[in-house]
Structures are given as structure tokens and as C-alpha cells.
N, C-alpha and C positions, 0 to 999 in steps of 0.2 A: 623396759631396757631397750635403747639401742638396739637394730638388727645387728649390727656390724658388731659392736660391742658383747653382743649377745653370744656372738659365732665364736667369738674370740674367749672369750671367757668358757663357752663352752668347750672350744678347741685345749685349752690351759685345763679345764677338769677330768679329759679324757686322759691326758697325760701320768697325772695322778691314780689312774689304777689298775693294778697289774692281777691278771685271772687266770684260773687255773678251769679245765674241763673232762670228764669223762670219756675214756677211748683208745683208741689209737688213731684215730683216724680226727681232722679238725673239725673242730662241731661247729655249725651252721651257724648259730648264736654269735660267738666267741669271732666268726670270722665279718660277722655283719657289724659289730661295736668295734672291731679294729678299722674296715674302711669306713665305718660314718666318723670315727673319730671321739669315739665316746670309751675306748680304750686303747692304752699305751703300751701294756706289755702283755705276753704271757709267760707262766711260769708250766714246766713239765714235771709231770714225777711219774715213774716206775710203769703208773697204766696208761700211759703214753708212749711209752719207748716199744721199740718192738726192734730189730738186727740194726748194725749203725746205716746200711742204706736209706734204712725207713725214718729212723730218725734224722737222719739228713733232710731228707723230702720233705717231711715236715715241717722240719724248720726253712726252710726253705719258701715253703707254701706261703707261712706264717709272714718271713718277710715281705712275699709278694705282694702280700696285700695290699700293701699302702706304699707303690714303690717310693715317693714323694717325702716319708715319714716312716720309715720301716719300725714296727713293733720292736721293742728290748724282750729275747726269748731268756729268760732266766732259769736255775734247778738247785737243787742243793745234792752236793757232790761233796762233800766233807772228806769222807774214809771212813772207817769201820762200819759201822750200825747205818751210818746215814751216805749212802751212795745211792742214787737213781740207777746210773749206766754200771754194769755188770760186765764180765768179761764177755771179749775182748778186749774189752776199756781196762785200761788200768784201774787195777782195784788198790787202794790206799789201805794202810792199818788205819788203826784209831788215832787219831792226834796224838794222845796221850803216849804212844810210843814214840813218838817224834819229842816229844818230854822228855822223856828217859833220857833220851843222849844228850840234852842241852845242846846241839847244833844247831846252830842259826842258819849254816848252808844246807841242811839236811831240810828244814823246812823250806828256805827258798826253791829248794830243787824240787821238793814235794809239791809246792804254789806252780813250778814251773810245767811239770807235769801234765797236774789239772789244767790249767790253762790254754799248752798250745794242743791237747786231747779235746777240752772242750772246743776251740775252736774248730778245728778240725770239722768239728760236727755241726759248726753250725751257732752255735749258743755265745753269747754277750755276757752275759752275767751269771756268777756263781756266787749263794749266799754260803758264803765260808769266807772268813775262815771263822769258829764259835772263839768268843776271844772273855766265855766266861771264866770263873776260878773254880778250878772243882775243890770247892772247902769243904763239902759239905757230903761224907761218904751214903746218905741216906737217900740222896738228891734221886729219883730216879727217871730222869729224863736228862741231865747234863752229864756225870760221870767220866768215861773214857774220851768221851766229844773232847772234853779239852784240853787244851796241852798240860798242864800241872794245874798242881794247889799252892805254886809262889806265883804270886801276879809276876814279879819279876820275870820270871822267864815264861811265862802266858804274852807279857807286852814282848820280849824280844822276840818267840819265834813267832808268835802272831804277824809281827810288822813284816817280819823275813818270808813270812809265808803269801802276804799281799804285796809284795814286793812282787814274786816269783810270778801270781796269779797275773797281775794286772801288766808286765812284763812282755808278757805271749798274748795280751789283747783281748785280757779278760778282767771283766768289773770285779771287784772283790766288794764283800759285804760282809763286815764284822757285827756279832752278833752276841748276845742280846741284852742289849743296855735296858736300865742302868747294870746289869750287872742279874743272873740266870743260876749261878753257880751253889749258892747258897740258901736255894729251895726246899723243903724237901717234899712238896705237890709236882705234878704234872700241869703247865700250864693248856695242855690239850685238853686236859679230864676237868681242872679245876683254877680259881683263880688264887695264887700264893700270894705270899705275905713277906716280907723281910723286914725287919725293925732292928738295926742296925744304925747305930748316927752317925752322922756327915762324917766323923772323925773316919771310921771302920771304912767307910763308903771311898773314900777317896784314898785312902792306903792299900785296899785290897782291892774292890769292883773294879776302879775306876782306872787307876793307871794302862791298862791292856789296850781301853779305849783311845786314850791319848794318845799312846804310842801310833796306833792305827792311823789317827789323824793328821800327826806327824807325818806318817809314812804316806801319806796322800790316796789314804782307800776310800773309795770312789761311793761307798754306802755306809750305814750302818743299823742295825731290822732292831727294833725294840722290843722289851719284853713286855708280856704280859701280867704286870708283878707288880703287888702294890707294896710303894717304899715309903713305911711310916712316915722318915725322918723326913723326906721331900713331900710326902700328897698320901696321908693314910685313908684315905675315902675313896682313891680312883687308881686305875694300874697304870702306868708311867705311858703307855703306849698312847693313851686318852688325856692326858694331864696336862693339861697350860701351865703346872710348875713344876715340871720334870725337862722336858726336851729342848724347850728354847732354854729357860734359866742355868741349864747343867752342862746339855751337851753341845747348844750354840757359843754360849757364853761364855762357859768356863773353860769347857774344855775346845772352844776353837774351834769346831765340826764344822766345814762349810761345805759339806756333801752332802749326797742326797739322804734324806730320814726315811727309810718306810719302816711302815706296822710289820709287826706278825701278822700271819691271816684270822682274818676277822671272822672269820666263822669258824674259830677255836671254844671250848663250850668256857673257856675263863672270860669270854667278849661274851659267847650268845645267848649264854646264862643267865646276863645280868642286863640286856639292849638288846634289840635286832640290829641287822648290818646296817641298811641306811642311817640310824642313827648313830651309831659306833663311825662311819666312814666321816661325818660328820664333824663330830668330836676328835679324834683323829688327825684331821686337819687343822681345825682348829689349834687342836694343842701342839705341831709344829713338825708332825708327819708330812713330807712331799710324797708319799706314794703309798696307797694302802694296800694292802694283796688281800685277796678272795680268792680260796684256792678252790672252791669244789662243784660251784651251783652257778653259772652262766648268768641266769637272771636275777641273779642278786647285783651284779653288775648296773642293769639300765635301774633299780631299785634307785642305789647306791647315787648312780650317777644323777635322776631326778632329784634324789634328795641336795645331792651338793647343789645343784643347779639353783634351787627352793631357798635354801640358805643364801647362796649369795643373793639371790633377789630379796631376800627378807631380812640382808642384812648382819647376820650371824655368822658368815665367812665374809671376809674380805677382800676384796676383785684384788686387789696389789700383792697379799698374800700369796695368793693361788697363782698368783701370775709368775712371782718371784721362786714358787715351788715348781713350776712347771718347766723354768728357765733352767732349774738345778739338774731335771731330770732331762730336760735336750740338750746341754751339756756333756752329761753323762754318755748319751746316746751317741752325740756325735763325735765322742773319745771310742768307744767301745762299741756300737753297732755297724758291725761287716757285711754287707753284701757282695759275696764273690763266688767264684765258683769253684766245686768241689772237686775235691782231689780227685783222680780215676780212679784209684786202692785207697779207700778209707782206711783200712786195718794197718795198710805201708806206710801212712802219713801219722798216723799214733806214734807217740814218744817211746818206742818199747827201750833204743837204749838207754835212756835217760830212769826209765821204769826201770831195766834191769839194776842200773847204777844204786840206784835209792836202796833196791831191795838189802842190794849185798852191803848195805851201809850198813842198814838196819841189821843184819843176819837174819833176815827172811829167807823165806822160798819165793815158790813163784804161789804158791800157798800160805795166803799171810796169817800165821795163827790167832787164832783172836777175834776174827771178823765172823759176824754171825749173819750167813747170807740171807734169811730171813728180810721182808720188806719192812722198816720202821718207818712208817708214813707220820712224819714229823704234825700235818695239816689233818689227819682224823680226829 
């Protein structure tokens, strides 16, 4: 291959993958594949955060790296069960209360929240809003995450709520197609199943998503779920006839695709990472995420690199993926500087507004402040 050709294609694969690491503090690894160029983003969870100063710094750090190309810092921030940042961060109910009221502005104000609080600190993208259908009361990993059990009003306050998100100048990421809701495995523990046909599929799963698309949200994270009626041998996330055929195609998706993380045990169960990152791409993922082990990273990365040279990825692909993701970047990644009072520049009246919608406290009942590490 071409030097130049080389660099460039390698430059286009780095971009494709977003890592997660051990800490509070940047791990060495994670900070060496961001300035070589061999990764494009990081995502933070729970054992990363440490007072919002520190988490500023961080992220901060994070973008320095590469002032030229600043990393996408990402988290999932949802509400109830799944928040990273803890008070003094606004802390959200469950979506699913935001259901309850059927208010479309109650969920943009809620998108709006998150948003200009994330920023605040630092962060570009937030994978919320979950835009599955909770059909399925047995389900036990979706549940409260999402707003009802009528797609109908999953698609309206979902879109209201990436509305509100991407608003305040934050990537929103609707999740997890084709559709999460109607599980009843853990795709962290195991890999599910849904056997449902296109009819079901596109009356209930799938509307939630379009609407998202519609409303021009800037990602959308796939599940790890294999769908008879589309590809019953592979889970959608890995599938050349799940992502381009459904969610390009049909449903009009011209944002960015990324995986769930790839070292969930329904991926590493059944592949190691490099090859799942692979396949992945292949099947029409632009961004994989690896949330826990650093050097699965240059692994991952060797391997794309091997593939396109042997043919099995496609240099125009990857290029055309990469172009999606600095797009993204250059809508949503902020370098500027931070407020004096972090805690003053938080939404709290906007936060108090929400609550007294809702008949909350400043205590939202319901939320179980326990860590639910979505990536274990």
C-alpha cells in the first residue's frame, strides 16, 4: 500500500473507534492511540468521574491531545438506573416517567437539561436517548430505560428529547436498533434473540427510530440481538443484512452507526474483539466502542488495518465512515473554556422546572443510585 495512502486510510480507521479505560486519572495507552491517531474518541463511565472540577480536567486533557483533531469524549447519561454523573449534576427520573405524562416539552426540556449540563463539563456526545419499546415486562435490562410500551409515543418523545439534547450542543444517540425492548436476556451477560417478522418489526421496533432520523439525531448505537426475520445466525450489530439494508435504506439513517461495546460477553462469547471490530464495519457500523481494556484498541486497530490490506474492508467504506464521524465532530466537538463555577453554569432552573412538572422532589423517587455499568 501507498505510504500516503497508507496514512490516510489509517488516519480514516482511527476515527472509527471509540474507548473506554480504568481510573480517574488518563491512562497512558488511551492517551498514546489518541495522538498517534489510531483513536477517535473516548467514552467515560462512573470510574472515571471523580467532583465536576475533575471531570472537567479531564476532559479537557482528553481534548488536548490532538489540538488539530480533538477526540469525540462521550457517556451515557440517560436518567434513572443509567446516569454516570451523580449529584450535583442533575440527576433525571427514568424515562419511563417522562412516558407517563405523554409531554413532548417535558422530554425536550429534559434533552435540554442533559445537554447544556453535559456541556458544561466538557462532553460532546451523550448515547441517549434509548428509543427501544418496553413490550416486554420480563425484559431485564431495558424496562424503565424507556419511555412507554406504544412506539407511538417512544417515537414522539424520543425525537423531543434529541431535539432538546443536540439543541445545547450535544450529539444525541438513539439506541438500540433494530429494536432492545422485546428481550428477555441481558445482552451484557448473553446474546438474545427475537423472532418477530418484518410485519411486528416495522410497526412496533422500528418507528422510534425513524422518527430519530427525522429529527436529525446525530447517531444511532446497535443492539446486540439476533433478528430471525432480518439475519438469524448473526446479531444485527455484525450483520451485512441488518444496518445498511434497514437502517440506511429504509429507514433513511444518514448518521453516524456505531456498535454497542464490543467486549459485551453476547460479542466475546462467540469472536474476540479484533475480529467482531472487523465484521462490524464491515456490516455498516462507522464507529465501534471498546469500553474496558486499552489494548484491545491497537488489537482491533491492526486488525482493520490487515483487512483493508487483504481486502475484506473496503478503503471507500471506511473512508466514507470516517467522513460521517468528522462531521459529527465538527457539529458537536467544543473546545473552549470553562466556566469559573461549574456548579453556577448547571441548568438547576431549568432542573428545578422539570422536576415540579413531573411532581418530583429534589429527590426523584424511583432512581436507584446504585452503579448500573451498562459495558460489564
Amino acid at each position: 500500500m501507498h505510504a500516503k495512502m497508507a496514512r490516510n486510510i489509517e488516519e480514516d480507521i482511527g476515527q472509527t473507534i471509540i474507548a473506554g479505560f480504568q481510573g480517574l486519572s488518563l491512562d497512558p495507552v488511551i492517551a498514546r492511540q489518541v495522538r498517534s491517531g489510531r483513536l477517535g474518541g473516548v467514552i467515560l463511565f462512573r470510574r472515571n468521574l471523580g467532583g465536576l472540577p475533575e471531570v472537567r480536567a479531564l476532559n479537557d486533557e482528553i481534548h488536548a491531545l490532538r489540538p488539530d483533531e480533538p477526540p469525540m469524549i462521550a457517556l451515557d447519561q440517560e436518567g434513572g438506573r443509567v446516569q454516570r454523573l451523580r449529584a450535583p449534576f442533575p440527576e433525571l427520573p427514568p424515562m419511563r416517567r417522562l412516558g407517563e405524562t405523554g409531554r413532548k416539552s417535558l422530554a425536550h426540556l429534559a434533552g435540554r437539561v442533559l445537554g447544556r449540563g453535559l456541556r458544561v463539563l466538557g462532553f460532546d456526545q451523550n448515547y441517549a436517548p434509548v428509543l427501544d419499546v418496553d413490550s416486554n415486562p420480563a425484559n431485564p435490562v431495558i424496562g424503565d430505560r424507556a419511555f412507554s410500551s406504544d412506539p407511538h409515543m417512544v417515537s414522539r418523545l424520543g425525537a423531543a428529547f434529541v431535539d432538546g439534547l443536540q439543541e445545547e450542543g450535544v450529539a444525541a444517540c438513539g439506541k438500540h436498533f433494530p429494536g432492545h425492548g422485546d428481550t428477555d436476556l441481558d445482552s451484557h451477560l448473553a446474546l438474545p434473540r427475537i423472532d418477530h417478522d418484518l410485519e411486528r418489526l416495522e410497526a412496533v421496533e422500528w418507528p422510534p427510530f425513524r422518527a430519530a432520523a427525522r429529527a436529525d439525531v446525530a447517531a444511532i448505537m446497535t443492539a446486540h440481538v439476533v433478528f430471525s426475520a432480518l439475519d438469524p445466525a448473526v446479531p444485527a450489530t455484525l450483520s451485512p443484512k441488518v444496518l445498511r439494508p434497514t437502517l440506511r435504506e429504509e429507514i433513511r439513517f444518514d448518521g453516524v452507526i456505531v456498535s454497542d461495546d464490543l467486549e459485551m460477553k453476547s460479542i466475546r462469547d462467540h469472536r474476540d474483539v479484533p475480529t467482531a471490530a472487523v465484521e462490524a464495519l464491515a456490516a455498516g457500523c462507522d464507529q465501534i466502542l471498546i469500553c474496558h481494556h486499552p489494548e484491545e484498541v491497537d488489537r482491533a486497530f491492526d486488525a482493520l488495518v490487515r483487512a483493508v490490506e487483504d481486502g475484506i474492508l473496503d478503503p471507500s467504506e471506511i473512508a466514507e465512515s470516517a467522513d460521517r464521524v468528522r462531521r459529527l465532530k465538527r457539529r458537536f466537538v467544543r473546545v473552549d473554556a470553562a466556566p469559573d463555577d461549574l456548579d453556577a453554569a448547571l441548568p438547576h432552573a431549568d432542573y428545578a422546572e422539570l422536576l415540579a412538572s413531573l411532581g418530583e422532589g429534589e429527590e426523584i423517587a424511583g432512581v436507584d443510585p446504585t452503579e448500573y455499568d451498562l459495558s460489564s
